[in-house]
C-alpha positions in Angstrom: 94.1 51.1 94.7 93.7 54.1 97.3 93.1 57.5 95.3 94.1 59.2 98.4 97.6 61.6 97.5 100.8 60.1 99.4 101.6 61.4 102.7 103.3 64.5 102.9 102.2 65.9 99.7 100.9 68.5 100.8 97.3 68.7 98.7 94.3 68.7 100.0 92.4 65.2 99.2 89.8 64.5 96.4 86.8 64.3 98.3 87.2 67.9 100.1 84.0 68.9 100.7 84.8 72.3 100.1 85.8 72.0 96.1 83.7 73.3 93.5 83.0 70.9 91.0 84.7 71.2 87.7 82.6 73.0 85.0 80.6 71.6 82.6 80.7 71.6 79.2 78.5 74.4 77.9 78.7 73.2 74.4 79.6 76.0 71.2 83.0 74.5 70.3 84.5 75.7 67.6 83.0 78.2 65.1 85.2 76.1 61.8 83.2 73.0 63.3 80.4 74.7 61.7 79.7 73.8 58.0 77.7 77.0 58.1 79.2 81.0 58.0 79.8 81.5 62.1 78.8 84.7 61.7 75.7 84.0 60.3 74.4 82.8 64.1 77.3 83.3 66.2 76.6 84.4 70.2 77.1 88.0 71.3 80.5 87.5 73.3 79.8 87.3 77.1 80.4 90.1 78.9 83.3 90.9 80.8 84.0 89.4 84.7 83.3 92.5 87.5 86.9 94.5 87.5 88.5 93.0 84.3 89.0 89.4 85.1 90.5 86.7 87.0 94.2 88.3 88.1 95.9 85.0 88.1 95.9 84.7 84.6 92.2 84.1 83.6 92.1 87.2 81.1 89.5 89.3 79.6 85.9 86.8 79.8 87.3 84.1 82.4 84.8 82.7 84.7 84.6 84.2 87.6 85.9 82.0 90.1 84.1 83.2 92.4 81.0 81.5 91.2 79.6 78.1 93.0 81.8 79.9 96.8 80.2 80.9 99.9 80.1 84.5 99.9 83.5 86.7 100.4 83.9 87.3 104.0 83.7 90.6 105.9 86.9 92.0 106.8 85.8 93.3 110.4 85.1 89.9 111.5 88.6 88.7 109.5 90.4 91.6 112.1 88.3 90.4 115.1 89.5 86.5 114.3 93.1 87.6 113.7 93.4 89.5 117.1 91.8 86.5 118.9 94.6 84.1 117.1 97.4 86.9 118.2 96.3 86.8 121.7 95.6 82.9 121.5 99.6 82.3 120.4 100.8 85.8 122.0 99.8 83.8 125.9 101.8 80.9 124.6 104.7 82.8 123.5 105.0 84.8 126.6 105.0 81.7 128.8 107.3 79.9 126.9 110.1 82.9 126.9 109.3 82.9 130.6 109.9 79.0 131.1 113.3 79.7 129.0 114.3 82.8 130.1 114.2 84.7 127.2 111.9 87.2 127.9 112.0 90.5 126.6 110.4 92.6 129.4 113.0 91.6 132.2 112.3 94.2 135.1 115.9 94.8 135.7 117.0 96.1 132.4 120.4 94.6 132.7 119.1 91.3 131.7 118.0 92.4 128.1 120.3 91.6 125.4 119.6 91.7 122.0 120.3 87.6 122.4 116.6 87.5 124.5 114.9 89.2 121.7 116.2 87.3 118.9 115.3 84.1 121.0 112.0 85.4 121.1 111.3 86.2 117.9 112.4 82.9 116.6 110.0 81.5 119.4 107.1 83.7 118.0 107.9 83.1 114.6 107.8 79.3 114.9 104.6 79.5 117.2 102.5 81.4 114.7 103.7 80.2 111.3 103.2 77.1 112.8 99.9 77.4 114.3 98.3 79.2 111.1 100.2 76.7 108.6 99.1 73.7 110.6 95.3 74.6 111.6 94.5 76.2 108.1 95.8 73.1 106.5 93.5 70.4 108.3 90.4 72.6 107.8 90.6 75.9 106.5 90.3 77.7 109.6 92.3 78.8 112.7 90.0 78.8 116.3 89.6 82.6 115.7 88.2 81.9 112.2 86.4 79.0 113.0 84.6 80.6 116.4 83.9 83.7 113.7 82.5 81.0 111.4 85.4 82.0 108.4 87.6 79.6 106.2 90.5 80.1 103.8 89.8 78.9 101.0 91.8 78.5 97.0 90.4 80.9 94.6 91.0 78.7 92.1 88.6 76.2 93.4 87.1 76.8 96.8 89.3 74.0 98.4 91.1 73.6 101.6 94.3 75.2 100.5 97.6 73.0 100.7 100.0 72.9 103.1 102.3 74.8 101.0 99.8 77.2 100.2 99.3 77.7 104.1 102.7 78.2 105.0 103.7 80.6 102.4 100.7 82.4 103.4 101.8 82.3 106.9 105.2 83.3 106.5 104.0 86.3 104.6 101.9 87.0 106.9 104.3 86.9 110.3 107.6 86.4 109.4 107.8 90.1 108.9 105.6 91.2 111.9 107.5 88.7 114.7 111.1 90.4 112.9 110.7 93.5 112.0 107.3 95.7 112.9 104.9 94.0 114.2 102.0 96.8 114.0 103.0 98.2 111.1 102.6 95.0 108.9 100.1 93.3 110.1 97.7 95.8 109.5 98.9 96.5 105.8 98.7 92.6 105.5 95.6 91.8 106.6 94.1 95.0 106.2 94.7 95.3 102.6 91.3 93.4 102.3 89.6 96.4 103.4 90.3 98.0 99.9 91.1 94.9 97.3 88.6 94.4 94.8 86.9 91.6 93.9 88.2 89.3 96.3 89.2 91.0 99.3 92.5 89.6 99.5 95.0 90.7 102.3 98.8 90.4 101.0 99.3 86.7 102.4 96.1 85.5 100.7 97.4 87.4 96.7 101.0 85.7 97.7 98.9 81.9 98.7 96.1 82.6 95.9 93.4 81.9 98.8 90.4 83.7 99.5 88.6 83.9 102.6 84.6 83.2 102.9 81.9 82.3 104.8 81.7 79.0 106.2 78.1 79.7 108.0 
């Protein structure tokens, strides 16, 4: 019988490459398995994770999950990928509200309507949800990321996040820029991995639980 999950599940398969293996049992157990007083020969506790823990719930002395993943990736190159994706879909959108007629930047001013740029939001919306949900879903990585050698990956296990990982990370991500201010968010979004410590998370990846690293 196939082990492969149902179409249109959604998860990533069992044999991704990309997951880290489950940990192995390090032994210890138990200290009332031990006949013995367990403080007599009991192990110095390990010491804490860097920056108090895993955020999702791992607690004070969680592994870091972190451990067994490529290397965190730089956030310049993350920027340099994301503008390449913007222009990649922003050439698409612009032809397509020129092949409906929906463009916002009409010369004769007449011709804009508050119609046009709702049509065109909705266009860009669709285009780059879309494109990041569908692309990061097969692989990991969009054509910026994967010409920048990047990929999105869970935190929880260094897989190819699922598609509903992917989309509510896209939607985070440009559901607000297409609507509402386009600048603005996108560089609080994917700029917050500038400053987040230890995982260099922008706000879509904390929303997904994804990280992105190396894939060099």
């Amino acid at each position: 019988m196939s082990t492969e999950p149902p179409p249109g599940s959604g998860q990533p398969p069992d044999d991704d490459p990309f997951r880290k293996p489950p940990p192995t049992d390090q032994g210890g157990g138990s200290p009332y398995d031990n006949p013995q007083n367990p403080y007599d020969s009991a192990p110095p506790p390990p010491p804490p994770p860097p920056y108090g823990g895993d955020p999702y719930g791992g607690g004070y002395g969680a592994a870091d999950p972190l451990a067994g993943m490529p290397p965190l990736a730089d956030s310049g190159k993350r920027v340099l990928a994301r503008i390449i994706d913007i222009i990649l879909i922003a050439i698409v959108v612009g032809l397509l509200s020129w092949l409906f007629g929906v463009g916002q930047y009409d010369i004769d001013t007449d011709d804009m309507s508050a119609g046009k740029r709702l049509a065109q939001s909705l266009i860009g919306a669709i285009l780059y949800v879309g494109y990041d949900t569908i692309m990061t879903a097969k692989t990991g990585q969009t054509l910026g990321k994967k010409w920048l050698k990047l990929r999105v990956a869970n935190l929880s296990d260094g897989a190819t996040p699922s598609m509903q990982s992917n989309l509510l990370r896209a939607v985070v991500l440009w559901v607000p820029a297409v609507f509402c201010c386009a600048c603005i968010w996108t560089a609080i979004c994917g700029g917050w991995s500038f400053f987040d410590k230890p995982y260099k998370q922008g706000l879509h990846d904390k929303a997904a639980k994804t990280v992105v690293v190396s894939a060099a």
